[in-house]
Structures are given as structure tokens and as C-alpha cells.
C-alpha positions as CSV (number, residue, x, y, z in Angstrom):
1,X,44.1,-80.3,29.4
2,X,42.1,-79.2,26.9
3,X,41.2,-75.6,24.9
4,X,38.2,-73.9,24.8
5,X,36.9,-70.9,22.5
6,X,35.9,-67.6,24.2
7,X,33.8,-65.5,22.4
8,X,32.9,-61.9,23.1
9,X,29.4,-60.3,23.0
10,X,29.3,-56.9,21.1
11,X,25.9,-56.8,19.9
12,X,26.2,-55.9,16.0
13,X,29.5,-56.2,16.4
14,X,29.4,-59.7,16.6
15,X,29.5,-60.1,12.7
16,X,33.1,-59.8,13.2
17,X,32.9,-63.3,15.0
18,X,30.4,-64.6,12.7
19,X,33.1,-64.2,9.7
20,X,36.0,-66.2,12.7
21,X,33.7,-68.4,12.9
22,X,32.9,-69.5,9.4
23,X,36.6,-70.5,8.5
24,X,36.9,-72.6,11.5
25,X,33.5,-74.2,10.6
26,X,35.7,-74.0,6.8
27,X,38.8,-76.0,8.2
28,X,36.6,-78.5,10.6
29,X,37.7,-76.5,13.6
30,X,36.2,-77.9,16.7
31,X,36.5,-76.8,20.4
32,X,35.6,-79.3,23.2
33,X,33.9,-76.2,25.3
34,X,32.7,-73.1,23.8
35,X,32.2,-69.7,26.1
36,X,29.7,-67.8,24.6
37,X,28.3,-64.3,26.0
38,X,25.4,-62.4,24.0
39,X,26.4,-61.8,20.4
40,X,29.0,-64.6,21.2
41,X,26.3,-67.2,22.3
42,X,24.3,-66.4,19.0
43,X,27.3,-66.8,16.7
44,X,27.8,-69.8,18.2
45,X,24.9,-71.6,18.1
46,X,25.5,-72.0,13.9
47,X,28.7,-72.6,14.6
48,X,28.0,-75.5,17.3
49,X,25.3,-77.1,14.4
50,X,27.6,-76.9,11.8
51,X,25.4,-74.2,9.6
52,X,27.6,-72.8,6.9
53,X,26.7,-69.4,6.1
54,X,24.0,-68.9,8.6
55,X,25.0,-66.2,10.9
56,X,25.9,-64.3,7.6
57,X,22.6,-64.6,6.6
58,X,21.0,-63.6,10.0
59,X,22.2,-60.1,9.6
60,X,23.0,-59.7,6.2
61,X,18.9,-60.7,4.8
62,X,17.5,-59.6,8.4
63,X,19.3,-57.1,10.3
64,X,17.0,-54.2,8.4
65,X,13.7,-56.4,9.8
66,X,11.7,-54.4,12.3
67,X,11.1,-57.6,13.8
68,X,14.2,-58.4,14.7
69,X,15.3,-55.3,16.3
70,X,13.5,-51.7,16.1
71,X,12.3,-49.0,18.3
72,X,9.2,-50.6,17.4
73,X,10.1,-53.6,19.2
74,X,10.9,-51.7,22.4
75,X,7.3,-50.2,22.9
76,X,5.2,-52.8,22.0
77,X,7.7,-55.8,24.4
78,X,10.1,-53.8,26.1
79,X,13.0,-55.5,24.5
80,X,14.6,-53.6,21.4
81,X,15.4,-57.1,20.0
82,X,12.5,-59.3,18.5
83,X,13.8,-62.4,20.4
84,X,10.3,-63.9,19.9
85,X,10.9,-63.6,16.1
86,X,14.5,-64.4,16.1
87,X,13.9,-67.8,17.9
88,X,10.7,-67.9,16.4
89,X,9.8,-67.8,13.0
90,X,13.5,-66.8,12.0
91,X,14.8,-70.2,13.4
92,X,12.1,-72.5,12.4
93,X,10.7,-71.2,9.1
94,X,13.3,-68.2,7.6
95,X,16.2,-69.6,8.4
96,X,15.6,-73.1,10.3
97,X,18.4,-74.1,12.7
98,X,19.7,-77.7,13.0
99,X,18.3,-78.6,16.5
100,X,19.3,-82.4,16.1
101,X,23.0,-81.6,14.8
102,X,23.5,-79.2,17.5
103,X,22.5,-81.2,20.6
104,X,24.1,-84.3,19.0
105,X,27.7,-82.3,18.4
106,X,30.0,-83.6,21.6
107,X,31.0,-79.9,21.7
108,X,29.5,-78.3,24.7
109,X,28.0,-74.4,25.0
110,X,28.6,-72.6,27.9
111,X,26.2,-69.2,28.0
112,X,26.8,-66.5,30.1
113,X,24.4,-64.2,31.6
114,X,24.5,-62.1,34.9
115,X,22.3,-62.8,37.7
116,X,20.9,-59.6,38.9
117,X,20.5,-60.5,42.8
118,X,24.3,-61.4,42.8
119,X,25.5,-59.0,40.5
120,X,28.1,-62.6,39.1
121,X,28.0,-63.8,36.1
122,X,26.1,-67.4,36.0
123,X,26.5,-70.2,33.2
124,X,24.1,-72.6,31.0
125,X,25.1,-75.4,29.7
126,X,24.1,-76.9,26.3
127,X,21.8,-79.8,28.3
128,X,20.1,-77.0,30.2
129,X,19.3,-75.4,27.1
130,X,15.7,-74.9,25.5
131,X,14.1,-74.9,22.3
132,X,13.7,-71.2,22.8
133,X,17.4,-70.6,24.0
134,X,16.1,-69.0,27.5
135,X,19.8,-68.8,28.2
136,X,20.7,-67.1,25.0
137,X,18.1,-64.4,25.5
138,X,19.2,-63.8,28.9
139,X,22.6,-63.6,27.8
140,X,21.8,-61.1,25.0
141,X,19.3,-59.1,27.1
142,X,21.1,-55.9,27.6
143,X,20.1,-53.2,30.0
144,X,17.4,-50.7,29.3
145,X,16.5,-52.0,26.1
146,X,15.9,-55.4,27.2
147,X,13.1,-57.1,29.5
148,X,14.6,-59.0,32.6
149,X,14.6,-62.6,31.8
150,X,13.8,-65.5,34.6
151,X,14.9,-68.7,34.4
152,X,16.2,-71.6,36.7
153,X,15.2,-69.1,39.6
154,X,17.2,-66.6,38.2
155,X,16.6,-63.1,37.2
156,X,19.0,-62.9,34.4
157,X,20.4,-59.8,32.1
158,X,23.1,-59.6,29.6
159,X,26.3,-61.4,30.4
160,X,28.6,-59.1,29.6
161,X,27.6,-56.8,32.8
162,X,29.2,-59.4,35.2
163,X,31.7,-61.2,32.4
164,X,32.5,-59.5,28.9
165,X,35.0,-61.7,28.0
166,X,34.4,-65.1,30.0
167,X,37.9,-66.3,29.7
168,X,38.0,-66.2,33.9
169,X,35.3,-69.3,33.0
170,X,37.0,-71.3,30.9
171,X,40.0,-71.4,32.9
172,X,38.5,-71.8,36.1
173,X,36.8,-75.1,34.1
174,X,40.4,-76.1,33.2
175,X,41.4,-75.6,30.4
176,X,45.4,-74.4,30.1
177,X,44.9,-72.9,26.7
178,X,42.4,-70.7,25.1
179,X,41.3,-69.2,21.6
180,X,39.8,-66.0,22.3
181,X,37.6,-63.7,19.5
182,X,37.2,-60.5,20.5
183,X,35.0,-57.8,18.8
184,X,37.1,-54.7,20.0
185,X,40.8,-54.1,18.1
186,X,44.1,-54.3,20.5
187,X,44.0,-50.5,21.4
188,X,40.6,-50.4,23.0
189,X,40.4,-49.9,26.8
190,X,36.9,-49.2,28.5
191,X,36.8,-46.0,29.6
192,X,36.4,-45.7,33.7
193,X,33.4,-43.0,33.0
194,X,29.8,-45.6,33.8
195,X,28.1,-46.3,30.8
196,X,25.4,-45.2,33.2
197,X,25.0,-42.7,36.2
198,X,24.5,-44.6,39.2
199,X,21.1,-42.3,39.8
200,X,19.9,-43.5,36.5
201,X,20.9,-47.7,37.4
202,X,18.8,-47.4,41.1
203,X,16.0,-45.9,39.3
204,X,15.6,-48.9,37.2
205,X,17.2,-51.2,39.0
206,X,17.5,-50.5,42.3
207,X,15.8,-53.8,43.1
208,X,19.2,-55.1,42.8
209,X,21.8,-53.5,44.5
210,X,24.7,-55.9,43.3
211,X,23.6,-55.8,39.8
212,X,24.2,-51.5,40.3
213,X,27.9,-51.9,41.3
214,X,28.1,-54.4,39.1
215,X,27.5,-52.1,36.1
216,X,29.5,-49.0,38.0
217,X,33.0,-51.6,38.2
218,X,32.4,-52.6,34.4
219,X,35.5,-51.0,32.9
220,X,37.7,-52.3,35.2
221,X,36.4,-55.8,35.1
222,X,36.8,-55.8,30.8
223,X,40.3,-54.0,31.2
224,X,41.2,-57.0,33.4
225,X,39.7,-59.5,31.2
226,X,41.8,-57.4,28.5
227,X,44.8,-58.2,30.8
228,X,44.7,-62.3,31.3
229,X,43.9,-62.3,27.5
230,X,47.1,-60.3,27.0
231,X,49.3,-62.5,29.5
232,X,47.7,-65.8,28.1
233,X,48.5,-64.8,24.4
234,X,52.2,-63.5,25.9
235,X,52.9,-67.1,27.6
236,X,51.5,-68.9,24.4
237,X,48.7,-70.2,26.3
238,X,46.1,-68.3,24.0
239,X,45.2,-67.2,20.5
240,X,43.6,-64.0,20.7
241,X,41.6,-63.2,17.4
242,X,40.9,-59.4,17.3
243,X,40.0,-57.0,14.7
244,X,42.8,-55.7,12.9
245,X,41.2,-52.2,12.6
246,X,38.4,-50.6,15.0
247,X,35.2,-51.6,14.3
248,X,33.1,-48.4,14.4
249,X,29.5,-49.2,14.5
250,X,27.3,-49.6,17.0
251,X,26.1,-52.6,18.9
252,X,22.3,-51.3,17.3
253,X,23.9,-51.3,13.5
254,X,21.0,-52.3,11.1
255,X,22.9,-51.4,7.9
256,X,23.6,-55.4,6.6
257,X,26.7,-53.4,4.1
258,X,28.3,-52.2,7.3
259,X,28.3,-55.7,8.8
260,X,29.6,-57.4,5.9
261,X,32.4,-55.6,5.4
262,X,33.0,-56.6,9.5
263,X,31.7,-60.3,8.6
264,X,34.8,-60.1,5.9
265,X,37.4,-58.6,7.8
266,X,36.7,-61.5,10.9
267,X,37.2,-63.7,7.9
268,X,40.3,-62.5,6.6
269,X,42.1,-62.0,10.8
270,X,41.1,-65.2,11.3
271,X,42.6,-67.1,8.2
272,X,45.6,-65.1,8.9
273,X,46.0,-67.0,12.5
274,X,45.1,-70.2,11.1
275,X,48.1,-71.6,11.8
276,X,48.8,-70.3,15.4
277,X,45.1,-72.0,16.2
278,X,45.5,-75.4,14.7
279,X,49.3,-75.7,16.7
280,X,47.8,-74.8,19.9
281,X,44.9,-77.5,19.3
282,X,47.6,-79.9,18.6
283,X,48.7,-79.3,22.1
284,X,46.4,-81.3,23.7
């Protein structure tokens, strides 16, 4: 048996995870598996290489960037993220990412995206991974604002349509116990109200019928998700790292302040569970 780290999307959010993150880089944390969906694969790429500091500086020098995400971005490629600057010139020249320490690191990265003909959430492993991190653009591609990403004969959007929090993964893969980081604080439900009227999916999607009721049954999948984390943190089979306060911005934040005082409160949540994650590892 063995425990594996779950890691939420959340779009800007995700500073929250970046600052969990950095102390278990900080205390030589390692998982065998990670579970990473959107904001959660991208955190956890630095994380994986061993970069210190580096998803802090992501947002905190280049959230403001048009390049990496602007309204800007969304009429000239479709996509309100610059992924072609973020694993671009972001990850080779600005801020260049450890390629050899992350493929060489025995811990593996599982990244979540939803496959649009099934409506199901799919995973990537680290060996199927690219240069570009295909997988991780899928993963973070979210509806409306994002293009529709193909890859291993997929047609591919955001993960957390078909699996917010891919817990369901990492225990179907085996592993008894879990450390879970979550970007949304322990009152948050999802509301049952669609993010999106179903008129509104079929007009843009209607290509892909599961995909639709997929995004209609959102809430009550996350809720549930909500639930095994609850019962797996009841039965001391999990860690479940949350905010301790709600975090208020939006997934489209661009103010690098904002995120730091996030980034520092993940920090400071996470230090404070220290103990709890280091005796479940010890389990085995």
C-alpha cells in the first residue's frame, strides 16, 4: 500500500497549492504517485523537479503578463491562457524548468483531463508526457475560454469537468491513504445551479453529447468527491489540506498581491499539518 497526493485544479486559485507545495518540497516530502488536475498538474510539475520557489515565481513575476493570460490571448488563439508562452519561452528561457530532474524523479504524475466523446475523465502519465506538456494543457483547458486540445486520439478539455478532485483515481490505483490539497475551504459545496445553461453547452458543444451532461452533473460529482475526502480524512485514511479561510478570488485573478497572500496562507495550513502528513507516510 502506498499514498498518493491529490491535488485540486482551481485556476488562480492554485497559488494556495503552490505555497503546500513548497514546504513539502521544504521538508523532502515525496509521494510515489501524484494526481494532478489543471492548476494542480501545473503546481506540480515544480514540485515533481524539485524547483524551489518556482511556481511562486510563475504568478507572482508573470501573472500581470498579457502573454500568459489576457482577453488578448482569447481573440488572437482562442484560449485565454498563453499556453504557447507558458510552455514556451516561460519554461525554457524566463523561468527554465528542470526537464532532466523531473523525468529522472521515481515519483510518477498522473494528469487528468476529460475526454469530450465520453464525457470521463482520462489520465497521462509522466512517460506519456511531452516537452510541451500536451497533457497539462488539456488538463488546464477550461471551457469557453480554452481551445479543444487533441492528443492520443483524444479530444481533451479541462479535467475538472469529469474529475475536480481525482481522489476516485488514486484509489482506484490502490493506494489506502491519501494527502489531499484542496483550493476551496471546508464550508464550500457547489451549488446544484449549472455553471452553464444547457442551451448555451449544445451550442458550443453539442458535438459531444456526454461532455454536456457531463458539465450539467458537475456539482454533484465535486460534492461527492467532497464526501470520500471527508470519510477518508474521518477513517484516518487521508490528510486533507484545505484553506483555512475562503479564498475569494477568481480562477482569472492577475493581481500577483492577491495570490501571495493565498501562496502564504497554503504555506502556513500546510506547516500546520506537518505532522499528520509525515505519520500517515510512515504508514507504509
Amino acid at each position: 500500500m502506498s499514498t498518493g497526493l491529490v491535488l485540486e485544479g482551481g485556476g488562480m486559485r492554485g497559488a494556495y497549492t503552490s505555497g503546500v507545495l513548497e514546504v513539502f518540497l521544504n521538508n523532502g516530502i515525496e509521494f510515489p504517485a501524484v494526481y494532478g488536475i489543471s492548476a494542480g498538474a501545473c503546481n506540480a510539475l515544480s514540485y515533481i523537479s524539485g524547483q524551489r520557489n518556482r511556481n511562486f515565481e510563475i504568478f507572482y513575476r508573470y501573472i500581470a503578463d498579457k502573454r500568459y493570460i489576457s482577453v488578448e490571448n482569447l481573440q488572437k488563439t482562442g484560449s485565454l491562457f498563453g499556453f504557447d508562452f507558458i510552455f514556451g519561452e516561460l519554461f525554457h528561457e524566463l523561468l527554465p524548468f528542470d526537464y532532466r530532474a523531473f523525468f529522472n524523479s521515481p515519483v510518477n504524475l498522473k494528469v487528468g483531463a476529460t475526454d469530450l466523446k465520453s464525457g470521463k475523465a482520462v489520465f497521462f502519465e509522466k512517460p506519456e508526457l511531452d516537452e510541451d506538456f500536451t497533457a497539462v494543457r488539456a488538463s488546464s483547458s477550461l471551457p469557453f475560454v480554452a481551445n479543444i486540445v487533441s492528443l492520443g486520439g483524444k479530444e481533451l478539455l479541462d479535467g475538472g469537468c469529469a474529475m475536480p478532485i481525482p481522489i476516485e483515481r488514486s484509489i482506484f490505483d490502490g493506494n489506502k491513504r491519501n494527502v489531499v490539497v484542496l483550493t476551496r475551504d471546508i464550508s464550500y459545496r457547489k451549488r446544484p445551479r449549472p455553471e452553464f445553461p444547457r442551451a448555451v453547452l449544445h451550442v458550443k458543444y453539442g458535438d459531444y453529447p456526454n461532455f454536456v451532461e457531463t458539465m450539467m452533473n458537475r456539482a454533484e460529482v465535486y460534492n461527492g468527491e467532497l464526501e470520500i475526502c471527508r470519510r477518508q480524512e474521518q477513517d484516518g485514511c487521508a490528510v486533507v489540506i484545505r484553506p483555512s479561510s475562503p479564498i475569494l478570488v477568481s480562477r482569472y485573478e492577475k493581481d500577483p498581491e492577491r495570490l501571495r497572500v493565498i501562496y502564504e496562507m497554503g504555506i502556513a495550513d500546510c506547516e500546520k499539518k506537518l505532522s499528520e502528513v509525515k505519520d500517515l507516510l510512515k504508514k507504509g
